[in-house]
N, CA, C and O atoms as a Tripos MOL2 file, in Angstrom:
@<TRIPOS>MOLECULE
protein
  208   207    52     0     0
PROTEIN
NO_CHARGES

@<TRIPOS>ATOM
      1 N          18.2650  -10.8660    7.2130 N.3       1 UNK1
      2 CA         16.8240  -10.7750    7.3860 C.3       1 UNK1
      3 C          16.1870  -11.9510    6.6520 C.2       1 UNK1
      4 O          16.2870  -12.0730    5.4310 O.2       1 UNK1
      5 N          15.4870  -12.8670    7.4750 N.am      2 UNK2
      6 CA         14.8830  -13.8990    6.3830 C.3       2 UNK2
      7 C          13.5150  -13.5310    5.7320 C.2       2 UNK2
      8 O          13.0740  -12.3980    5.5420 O.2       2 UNK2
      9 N          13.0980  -14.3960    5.5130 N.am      3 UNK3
     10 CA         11.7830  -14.4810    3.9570 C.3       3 UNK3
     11 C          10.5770  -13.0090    4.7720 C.2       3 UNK3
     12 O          10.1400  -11.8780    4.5590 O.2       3 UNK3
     13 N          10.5610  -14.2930    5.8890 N.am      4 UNK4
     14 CA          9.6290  -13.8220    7.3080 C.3       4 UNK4
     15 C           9.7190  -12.3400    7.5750 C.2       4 UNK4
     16 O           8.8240  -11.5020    7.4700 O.2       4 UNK4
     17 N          10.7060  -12.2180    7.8640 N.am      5 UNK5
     18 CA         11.0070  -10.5240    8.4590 C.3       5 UNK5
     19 C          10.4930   -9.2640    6.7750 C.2       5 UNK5
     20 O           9.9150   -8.1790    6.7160 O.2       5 UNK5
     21 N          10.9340   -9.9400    5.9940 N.am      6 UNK6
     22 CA         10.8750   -9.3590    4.9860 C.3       6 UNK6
     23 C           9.2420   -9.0130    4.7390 C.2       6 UNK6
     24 O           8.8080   -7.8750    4.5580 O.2       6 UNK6
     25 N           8.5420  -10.0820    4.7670 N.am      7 UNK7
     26 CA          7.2710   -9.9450    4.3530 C.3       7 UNK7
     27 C           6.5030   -9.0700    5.6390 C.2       7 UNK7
     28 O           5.6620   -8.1840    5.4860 O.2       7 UNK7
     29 N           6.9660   -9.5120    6.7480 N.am      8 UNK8
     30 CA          6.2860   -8.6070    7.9480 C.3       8 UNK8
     31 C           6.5210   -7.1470    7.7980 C.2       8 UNK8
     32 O           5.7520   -6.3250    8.2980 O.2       8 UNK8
     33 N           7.6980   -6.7770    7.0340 N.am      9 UNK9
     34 CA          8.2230   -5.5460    7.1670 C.3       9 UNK9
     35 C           7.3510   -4.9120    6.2590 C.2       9 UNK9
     36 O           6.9560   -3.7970    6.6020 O.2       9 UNK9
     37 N           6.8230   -5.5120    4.8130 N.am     10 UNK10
     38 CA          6.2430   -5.1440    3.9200 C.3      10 UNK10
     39 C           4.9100   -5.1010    4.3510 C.2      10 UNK10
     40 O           4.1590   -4.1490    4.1390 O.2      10 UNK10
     41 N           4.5590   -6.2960    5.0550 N.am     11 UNK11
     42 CA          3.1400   -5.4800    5.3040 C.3      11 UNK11
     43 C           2.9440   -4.5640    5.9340 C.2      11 UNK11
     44 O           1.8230   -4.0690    5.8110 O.2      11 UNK11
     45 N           3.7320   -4.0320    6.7120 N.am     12 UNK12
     46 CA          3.7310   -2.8700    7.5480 C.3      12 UNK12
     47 C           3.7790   -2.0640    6.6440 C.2      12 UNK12
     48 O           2.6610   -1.5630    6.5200 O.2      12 UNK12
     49 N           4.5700   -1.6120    5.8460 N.am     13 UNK13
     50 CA          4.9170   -1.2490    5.3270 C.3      13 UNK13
     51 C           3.5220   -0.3900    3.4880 C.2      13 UNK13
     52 O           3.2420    0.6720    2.9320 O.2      13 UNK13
     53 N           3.1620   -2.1140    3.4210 N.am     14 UNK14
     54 CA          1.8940   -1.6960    2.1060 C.3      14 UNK14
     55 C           0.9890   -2.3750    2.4630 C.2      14 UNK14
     56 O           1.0180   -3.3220    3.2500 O.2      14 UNK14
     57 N           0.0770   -1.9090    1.8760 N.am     15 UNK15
     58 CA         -1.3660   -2.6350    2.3630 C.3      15 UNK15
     59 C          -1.3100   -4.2290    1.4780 C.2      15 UNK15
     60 O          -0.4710   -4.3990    0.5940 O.2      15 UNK15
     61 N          -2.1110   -5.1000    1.7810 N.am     16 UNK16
     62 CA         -2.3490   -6.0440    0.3040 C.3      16 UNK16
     63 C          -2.7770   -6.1080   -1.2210 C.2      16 UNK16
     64 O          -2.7180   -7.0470   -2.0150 O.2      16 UNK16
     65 N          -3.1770   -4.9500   -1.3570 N.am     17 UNK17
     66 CA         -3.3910   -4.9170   -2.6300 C.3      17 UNK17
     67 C          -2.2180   -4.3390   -3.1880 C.2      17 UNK17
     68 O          -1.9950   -4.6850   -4.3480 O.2      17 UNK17
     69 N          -1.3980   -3.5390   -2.6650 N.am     18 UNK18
     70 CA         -0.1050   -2.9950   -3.2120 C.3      18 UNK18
     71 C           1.0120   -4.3810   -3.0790 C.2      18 UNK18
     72 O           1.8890   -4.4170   -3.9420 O.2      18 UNK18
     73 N           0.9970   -5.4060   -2.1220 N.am     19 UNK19
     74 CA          2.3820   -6.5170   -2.2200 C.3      19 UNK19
     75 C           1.8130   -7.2520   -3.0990 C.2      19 UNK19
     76 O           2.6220   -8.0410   -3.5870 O.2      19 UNK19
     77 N           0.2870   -7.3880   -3.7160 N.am     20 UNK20
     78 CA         -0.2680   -8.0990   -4.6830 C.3      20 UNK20
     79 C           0.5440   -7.4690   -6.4150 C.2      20 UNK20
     80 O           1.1490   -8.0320   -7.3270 O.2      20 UNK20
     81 N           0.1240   -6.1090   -6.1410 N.am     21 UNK21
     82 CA          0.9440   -5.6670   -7.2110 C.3      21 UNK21
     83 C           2.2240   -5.5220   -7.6470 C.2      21 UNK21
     84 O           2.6750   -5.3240   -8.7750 O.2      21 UNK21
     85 N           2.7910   -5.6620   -6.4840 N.am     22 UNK22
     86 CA          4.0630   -5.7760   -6.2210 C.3      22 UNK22
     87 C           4.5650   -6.9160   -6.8940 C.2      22 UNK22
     88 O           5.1840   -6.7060   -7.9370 O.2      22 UNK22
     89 N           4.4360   -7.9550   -6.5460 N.am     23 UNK23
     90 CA          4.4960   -9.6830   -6.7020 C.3      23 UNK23
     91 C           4.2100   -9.5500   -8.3860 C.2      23 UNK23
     92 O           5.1800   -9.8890   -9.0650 O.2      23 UNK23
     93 N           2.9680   -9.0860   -9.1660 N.am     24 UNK24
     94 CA          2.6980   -9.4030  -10.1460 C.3      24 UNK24
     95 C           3.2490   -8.0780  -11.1760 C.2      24 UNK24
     96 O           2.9640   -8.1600  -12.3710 O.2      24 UNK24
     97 N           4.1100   -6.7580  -10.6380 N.am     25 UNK25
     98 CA          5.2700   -6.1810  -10.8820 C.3      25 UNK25
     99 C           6.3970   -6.7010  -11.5820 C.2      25 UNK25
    100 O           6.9060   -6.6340  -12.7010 O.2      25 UNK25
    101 N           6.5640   -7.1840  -10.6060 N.am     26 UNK26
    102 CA          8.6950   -8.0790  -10.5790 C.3      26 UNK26
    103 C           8.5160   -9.0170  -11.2710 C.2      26 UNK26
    104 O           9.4470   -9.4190  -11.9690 O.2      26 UNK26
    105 N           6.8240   -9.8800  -11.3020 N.am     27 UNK27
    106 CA          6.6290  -11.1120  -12.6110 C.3      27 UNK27
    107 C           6.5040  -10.2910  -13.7180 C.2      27 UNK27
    108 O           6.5460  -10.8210  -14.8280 O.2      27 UNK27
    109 N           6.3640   -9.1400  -13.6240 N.am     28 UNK28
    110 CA          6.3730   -8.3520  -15.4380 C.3      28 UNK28
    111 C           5.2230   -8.6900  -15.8770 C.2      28 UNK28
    112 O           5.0820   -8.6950  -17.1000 O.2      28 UNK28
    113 N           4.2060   -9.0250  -15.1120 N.am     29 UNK29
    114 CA          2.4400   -8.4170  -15.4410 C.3      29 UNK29
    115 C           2.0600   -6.9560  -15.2420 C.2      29 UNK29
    116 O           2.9370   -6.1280  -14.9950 O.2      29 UNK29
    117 N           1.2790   -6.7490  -15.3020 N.am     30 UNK30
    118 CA          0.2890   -5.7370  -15.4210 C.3      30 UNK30
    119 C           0.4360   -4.8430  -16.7210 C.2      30 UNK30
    120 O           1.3310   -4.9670  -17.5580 O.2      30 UNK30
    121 N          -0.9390   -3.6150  -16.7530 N.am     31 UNK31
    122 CA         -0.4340   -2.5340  -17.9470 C.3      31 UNK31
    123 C           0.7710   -1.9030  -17.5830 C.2      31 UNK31
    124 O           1.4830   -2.1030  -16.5990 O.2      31 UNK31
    125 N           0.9480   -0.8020  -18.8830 N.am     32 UNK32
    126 CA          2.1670    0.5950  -18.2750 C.3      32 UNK32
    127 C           0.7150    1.1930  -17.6200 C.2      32 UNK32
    128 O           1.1850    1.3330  -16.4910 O.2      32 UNK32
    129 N          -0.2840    1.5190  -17.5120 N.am     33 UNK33
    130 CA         -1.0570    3.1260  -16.5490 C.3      33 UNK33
    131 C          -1.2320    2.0640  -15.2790 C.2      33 UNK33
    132 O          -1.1530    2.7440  -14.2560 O.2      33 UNK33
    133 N          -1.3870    1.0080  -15.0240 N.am     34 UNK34
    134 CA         -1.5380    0.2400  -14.0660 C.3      34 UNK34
    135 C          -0.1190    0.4980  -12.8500 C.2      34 UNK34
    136 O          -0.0750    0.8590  -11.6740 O.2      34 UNK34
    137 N           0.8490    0.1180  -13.8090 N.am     35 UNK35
    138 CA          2.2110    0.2890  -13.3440 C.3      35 UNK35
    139 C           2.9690    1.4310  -12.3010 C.2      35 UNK35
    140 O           3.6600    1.4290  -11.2820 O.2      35 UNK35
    141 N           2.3090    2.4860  -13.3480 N.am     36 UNK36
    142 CA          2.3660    4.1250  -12.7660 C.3      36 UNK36
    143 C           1.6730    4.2040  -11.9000 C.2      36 UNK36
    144 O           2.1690    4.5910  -10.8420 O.2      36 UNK36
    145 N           0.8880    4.0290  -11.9210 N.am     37 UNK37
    146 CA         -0.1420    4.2960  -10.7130 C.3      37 UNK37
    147 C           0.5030    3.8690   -9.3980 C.2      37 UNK37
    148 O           1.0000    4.5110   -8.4740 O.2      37 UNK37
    149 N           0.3250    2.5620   -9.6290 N.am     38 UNK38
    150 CA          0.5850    1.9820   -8.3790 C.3      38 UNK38
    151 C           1.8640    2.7380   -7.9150 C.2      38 UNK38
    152 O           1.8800    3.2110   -6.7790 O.2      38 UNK38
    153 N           3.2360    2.9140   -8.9720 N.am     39 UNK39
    154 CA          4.2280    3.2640   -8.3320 C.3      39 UNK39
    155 C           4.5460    4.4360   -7.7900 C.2      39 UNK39
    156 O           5.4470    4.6510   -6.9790 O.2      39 UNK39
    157 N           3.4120    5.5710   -8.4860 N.am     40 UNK40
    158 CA          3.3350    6.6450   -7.8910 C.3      40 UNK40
    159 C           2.4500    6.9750   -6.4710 C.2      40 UNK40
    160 O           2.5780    7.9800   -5.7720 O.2      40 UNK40
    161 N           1.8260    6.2170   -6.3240 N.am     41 UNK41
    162 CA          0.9850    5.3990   -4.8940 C.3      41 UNK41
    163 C           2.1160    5.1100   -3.8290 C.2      41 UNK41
    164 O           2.2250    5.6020   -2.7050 O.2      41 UNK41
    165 N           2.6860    4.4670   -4.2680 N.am     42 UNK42
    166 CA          3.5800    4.0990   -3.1320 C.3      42 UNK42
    167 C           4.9620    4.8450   -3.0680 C.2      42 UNK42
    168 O           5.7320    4.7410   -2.1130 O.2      42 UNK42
    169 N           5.2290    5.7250   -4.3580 N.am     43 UNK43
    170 CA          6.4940    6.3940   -3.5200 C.3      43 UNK43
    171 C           5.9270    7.2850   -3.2230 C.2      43 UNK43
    172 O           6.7290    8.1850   -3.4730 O.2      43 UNK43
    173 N           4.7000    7.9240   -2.6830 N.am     44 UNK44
    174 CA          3.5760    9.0880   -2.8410 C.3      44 UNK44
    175 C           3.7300    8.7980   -1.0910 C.2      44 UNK44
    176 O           4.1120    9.6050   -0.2450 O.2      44 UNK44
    177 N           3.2390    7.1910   -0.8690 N.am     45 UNK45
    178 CA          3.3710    6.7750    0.5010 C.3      45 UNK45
    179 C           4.7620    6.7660    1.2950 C.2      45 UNK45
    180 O           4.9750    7.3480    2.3580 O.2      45 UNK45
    181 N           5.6680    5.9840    0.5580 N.am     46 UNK46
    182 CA          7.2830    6.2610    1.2630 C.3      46 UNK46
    183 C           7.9620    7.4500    1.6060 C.2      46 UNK46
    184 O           8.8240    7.6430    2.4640 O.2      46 UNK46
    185 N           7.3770    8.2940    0.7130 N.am     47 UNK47
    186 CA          7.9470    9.8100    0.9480 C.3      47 UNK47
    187 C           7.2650   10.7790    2.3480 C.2      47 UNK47
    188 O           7.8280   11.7370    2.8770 O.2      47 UNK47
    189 N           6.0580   10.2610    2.6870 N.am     48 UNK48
    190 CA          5.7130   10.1700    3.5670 C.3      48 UNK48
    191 C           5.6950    9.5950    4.9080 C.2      48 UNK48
    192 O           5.1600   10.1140    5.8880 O.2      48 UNK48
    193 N           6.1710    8.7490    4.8850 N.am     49 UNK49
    194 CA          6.6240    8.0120    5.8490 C.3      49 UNK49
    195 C           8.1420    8.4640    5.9420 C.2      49 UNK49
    196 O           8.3590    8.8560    7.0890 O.2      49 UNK49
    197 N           8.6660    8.5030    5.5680 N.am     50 UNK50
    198 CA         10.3630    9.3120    5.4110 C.3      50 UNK50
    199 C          10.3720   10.5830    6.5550 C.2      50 UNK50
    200 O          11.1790   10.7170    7.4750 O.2      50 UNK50
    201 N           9.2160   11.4780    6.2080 N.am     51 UNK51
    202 CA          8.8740   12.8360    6.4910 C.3      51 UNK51
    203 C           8.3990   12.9870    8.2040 C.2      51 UNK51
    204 O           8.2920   14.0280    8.8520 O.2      51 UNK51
    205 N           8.1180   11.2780    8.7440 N.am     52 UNK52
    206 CA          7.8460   11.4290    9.9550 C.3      52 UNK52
    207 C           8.5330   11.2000   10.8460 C.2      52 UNK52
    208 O           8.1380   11.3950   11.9950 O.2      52 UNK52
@<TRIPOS>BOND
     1     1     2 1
     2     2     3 1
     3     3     4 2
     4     3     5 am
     5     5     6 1
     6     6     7 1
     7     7     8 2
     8     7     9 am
     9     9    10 1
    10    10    11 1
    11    11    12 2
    12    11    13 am
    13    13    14 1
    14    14    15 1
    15    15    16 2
    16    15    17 am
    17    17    18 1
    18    18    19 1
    19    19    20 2
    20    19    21 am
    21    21    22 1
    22    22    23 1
    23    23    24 2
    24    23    25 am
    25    25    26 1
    26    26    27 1
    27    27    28 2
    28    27    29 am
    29    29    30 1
    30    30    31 1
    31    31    32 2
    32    31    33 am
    33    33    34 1
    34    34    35 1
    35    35    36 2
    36    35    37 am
    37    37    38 1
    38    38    39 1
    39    39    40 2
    40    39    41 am
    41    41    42 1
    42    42    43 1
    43    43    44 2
    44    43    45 am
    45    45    46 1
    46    46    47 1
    47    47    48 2
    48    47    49 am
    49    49    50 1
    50    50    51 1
    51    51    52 2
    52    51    53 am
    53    53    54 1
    54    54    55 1
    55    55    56 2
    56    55    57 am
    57    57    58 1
    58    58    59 1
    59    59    60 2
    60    59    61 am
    61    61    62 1
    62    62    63 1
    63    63    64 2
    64    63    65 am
    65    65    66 1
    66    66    67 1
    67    67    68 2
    68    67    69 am
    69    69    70 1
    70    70    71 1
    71    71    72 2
    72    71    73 am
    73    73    74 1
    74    74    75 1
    75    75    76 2
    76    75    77 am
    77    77    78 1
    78    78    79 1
    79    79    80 2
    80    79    81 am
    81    81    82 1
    82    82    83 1
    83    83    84 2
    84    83    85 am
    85    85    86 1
    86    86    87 1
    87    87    88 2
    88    87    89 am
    89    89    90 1
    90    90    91 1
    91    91    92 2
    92    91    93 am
    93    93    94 1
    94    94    95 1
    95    95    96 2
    96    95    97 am
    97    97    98 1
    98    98    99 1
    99    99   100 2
   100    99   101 am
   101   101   102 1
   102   102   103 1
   103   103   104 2
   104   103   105 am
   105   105   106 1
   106   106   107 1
   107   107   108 2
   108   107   109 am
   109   109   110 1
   110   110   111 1
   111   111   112 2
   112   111   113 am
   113   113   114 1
   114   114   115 1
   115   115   116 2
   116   115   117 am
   117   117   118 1
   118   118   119 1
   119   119   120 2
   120   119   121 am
   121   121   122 1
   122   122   123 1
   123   123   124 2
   124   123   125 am
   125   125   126 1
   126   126   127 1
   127   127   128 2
   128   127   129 am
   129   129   130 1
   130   130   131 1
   131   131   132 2
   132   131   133 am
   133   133   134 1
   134   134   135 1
   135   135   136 2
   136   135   137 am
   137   137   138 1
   138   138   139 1
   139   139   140 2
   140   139   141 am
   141   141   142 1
   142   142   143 1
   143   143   144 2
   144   143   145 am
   145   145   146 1
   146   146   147 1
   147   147   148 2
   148   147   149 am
   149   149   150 1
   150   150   151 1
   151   151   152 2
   152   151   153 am
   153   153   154 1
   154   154   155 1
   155   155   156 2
   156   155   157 am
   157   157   158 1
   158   158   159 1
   159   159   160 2
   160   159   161 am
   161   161   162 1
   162   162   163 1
   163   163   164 2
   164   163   165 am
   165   165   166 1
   166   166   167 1
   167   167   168 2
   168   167   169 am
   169   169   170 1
   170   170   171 1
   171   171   172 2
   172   171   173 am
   173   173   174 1
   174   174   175 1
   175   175   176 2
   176   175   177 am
   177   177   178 1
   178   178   179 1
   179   179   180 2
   180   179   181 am
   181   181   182 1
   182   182   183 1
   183   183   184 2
   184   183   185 am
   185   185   186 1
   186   186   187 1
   187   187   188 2
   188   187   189 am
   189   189   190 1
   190   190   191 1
   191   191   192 2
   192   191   193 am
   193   193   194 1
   194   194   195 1
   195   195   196 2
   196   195   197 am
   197   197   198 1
   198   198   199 1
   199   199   200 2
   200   199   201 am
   201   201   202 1
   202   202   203 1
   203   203   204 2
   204   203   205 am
   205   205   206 1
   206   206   207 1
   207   207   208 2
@<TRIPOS>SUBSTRUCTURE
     1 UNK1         2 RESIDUE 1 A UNK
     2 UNK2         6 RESIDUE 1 A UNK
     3 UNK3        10 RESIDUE 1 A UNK
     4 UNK4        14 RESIDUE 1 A UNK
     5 UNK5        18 RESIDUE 1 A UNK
     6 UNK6        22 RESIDUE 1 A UNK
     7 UNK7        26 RESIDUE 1 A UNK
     8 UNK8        30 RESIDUE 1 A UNK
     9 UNK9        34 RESIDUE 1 A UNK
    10 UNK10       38 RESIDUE 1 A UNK
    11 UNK11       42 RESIDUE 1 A UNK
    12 UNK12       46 RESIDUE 1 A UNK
    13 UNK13       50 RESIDUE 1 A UNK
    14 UNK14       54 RESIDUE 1 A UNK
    15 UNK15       58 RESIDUE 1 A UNK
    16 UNK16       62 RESIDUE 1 A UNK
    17 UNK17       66 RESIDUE 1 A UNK
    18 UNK18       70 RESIDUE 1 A UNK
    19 UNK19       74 RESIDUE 1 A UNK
    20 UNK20       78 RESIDUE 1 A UNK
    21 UNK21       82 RESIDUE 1 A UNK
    22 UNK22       86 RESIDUE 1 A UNK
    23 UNK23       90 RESIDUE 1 A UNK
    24 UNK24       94 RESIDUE 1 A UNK
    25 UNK25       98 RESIDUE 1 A UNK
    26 UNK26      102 RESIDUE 1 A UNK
    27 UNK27      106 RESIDUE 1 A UNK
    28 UNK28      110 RESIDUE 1 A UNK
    29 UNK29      114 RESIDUE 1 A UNK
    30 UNK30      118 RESIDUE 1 A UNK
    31 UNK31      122 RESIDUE 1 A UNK
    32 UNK32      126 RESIDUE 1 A UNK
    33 UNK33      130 RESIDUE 1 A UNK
    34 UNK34      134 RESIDUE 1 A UNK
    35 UNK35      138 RESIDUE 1 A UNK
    36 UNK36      142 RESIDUE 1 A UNK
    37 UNK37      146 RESIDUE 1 A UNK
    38 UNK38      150 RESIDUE 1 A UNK
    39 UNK39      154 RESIDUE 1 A UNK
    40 UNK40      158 RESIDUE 1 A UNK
    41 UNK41      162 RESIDUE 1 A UNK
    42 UNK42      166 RESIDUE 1 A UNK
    43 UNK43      170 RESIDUE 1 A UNK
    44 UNK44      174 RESIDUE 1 A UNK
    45 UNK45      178 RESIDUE 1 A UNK
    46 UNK46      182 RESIDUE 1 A UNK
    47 UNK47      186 RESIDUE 1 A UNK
    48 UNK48      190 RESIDUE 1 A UNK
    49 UNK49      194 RESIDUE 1 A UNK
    50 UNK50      198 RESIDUE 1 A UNK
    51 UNK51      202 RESIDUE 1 A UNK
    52 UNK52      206 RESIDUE 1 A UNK
């Protein structure tokens, strides 16, 4: 899968403000309640999407 497929998949996948957080995640920015959030946001979303 290249760069391309990857990022298409993700946006499908999260909106932009979540691959924003994402990106500045894996760089080891943000707070810890920032962190949680978001990550409970999105496995809140994946688990949902799983379910369909």
């Amino acid at each position: 899968m290249s760069t391309n497929q990857v990022i298409i998949s993700m946006e499908n996948l999260l909106n932009n403000e979540e691959i924003d957080w994402l990106v500045k995640f894996l760089a080891g920015k943000g707070s810890n309640d920032e962190i949680i959030e978001k990550i409970v946001r999105i496995t809140t979303k994946l688990e949902k999407m799983k379910r369909r």
